[in-house]
Legacy VTK file of the C-alpha trace (Angstrom):
# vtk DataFile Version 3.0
C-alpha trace
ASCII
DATASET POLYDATA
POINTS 64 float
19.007 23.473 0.383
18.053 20.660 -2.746
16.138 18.207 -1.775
16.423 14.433 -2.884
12.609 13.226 -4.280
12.465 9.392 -2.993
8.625 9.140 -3.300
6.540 11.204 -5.667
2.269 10.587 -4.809
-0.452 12.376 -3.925
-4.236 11.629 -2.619
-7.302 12.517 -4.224
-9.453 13.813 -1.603
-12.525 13.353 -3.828
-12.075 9.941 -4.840
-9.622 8.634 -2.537
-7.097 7.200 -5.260
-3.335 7.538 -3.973
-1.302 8.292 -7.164
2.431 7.917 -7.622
4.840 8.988 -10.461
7.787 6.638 -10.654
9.704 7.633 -13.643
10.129 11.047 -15.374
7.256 13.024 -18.008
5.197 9.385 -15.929
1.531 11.572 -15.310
-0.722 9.648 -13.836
-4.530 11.175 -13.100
-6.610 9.601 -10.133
-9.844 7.848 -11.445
-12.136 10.605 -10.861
-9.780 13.044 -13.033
-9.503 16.121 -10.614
-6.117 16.013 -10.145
-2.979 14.705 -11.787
0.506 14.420 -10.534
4.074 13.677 -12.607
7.885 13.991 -12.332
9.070 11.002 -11.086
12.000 11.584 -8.939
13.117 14.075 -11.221
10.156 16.888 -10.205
7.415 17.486 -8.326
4.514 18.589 -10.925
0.837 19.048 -9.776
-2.487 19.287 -11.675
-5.663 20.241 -9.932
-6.328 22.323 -7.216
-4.285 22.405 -4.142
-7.142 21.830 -1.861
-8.238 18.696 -3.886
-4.691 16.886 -2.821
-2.924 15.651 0.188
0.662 15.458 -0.325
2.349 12.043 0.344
5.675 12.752 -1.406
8.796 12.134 0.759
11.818 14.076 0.511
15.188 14.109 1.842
18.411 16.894 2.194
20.787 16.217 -1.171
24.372 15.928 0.199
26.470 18.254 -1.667
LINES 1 65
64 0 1 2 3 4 5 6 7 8 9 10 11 12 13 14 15 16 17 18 19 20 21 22 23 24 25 26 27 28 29 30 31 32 33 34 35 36 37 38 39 40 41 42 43 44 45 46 47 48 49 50 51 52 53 54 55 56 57 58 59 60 61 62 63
């Protein structure tokens, strides 16, 4: 099943910044610089370590 990406953010759990990537190749980087997240609605890329994020990206079933 593809999935549809509507929203595109993460939070830092070391500095508490919530991060979103509107647009495509749009990184952002919280404001402590652990982790980074870009894509857009296009893709769902992820810099940092896995345990340094909560995911707050919202996805939904692509109609085909």
């Amino acid at each position: 099943m593809r999935l549809k990406i509507i929203v595109n953010a993460i939070r830092c759990k070391n500095c508490l910044s919530v991060i979103e990537s509107v647009d495509h190749h749009d990184m952002k980087w919280c404001t402590c610089g652990k982790v980074a997240i870009d894509g857009g609605t296009q893709y769902l890329k992820r810099t940092g370590l896995l345990e340094d994020y909560d995911e707050l990206s919202y996805c939904v079933p692509l109609n085909e």
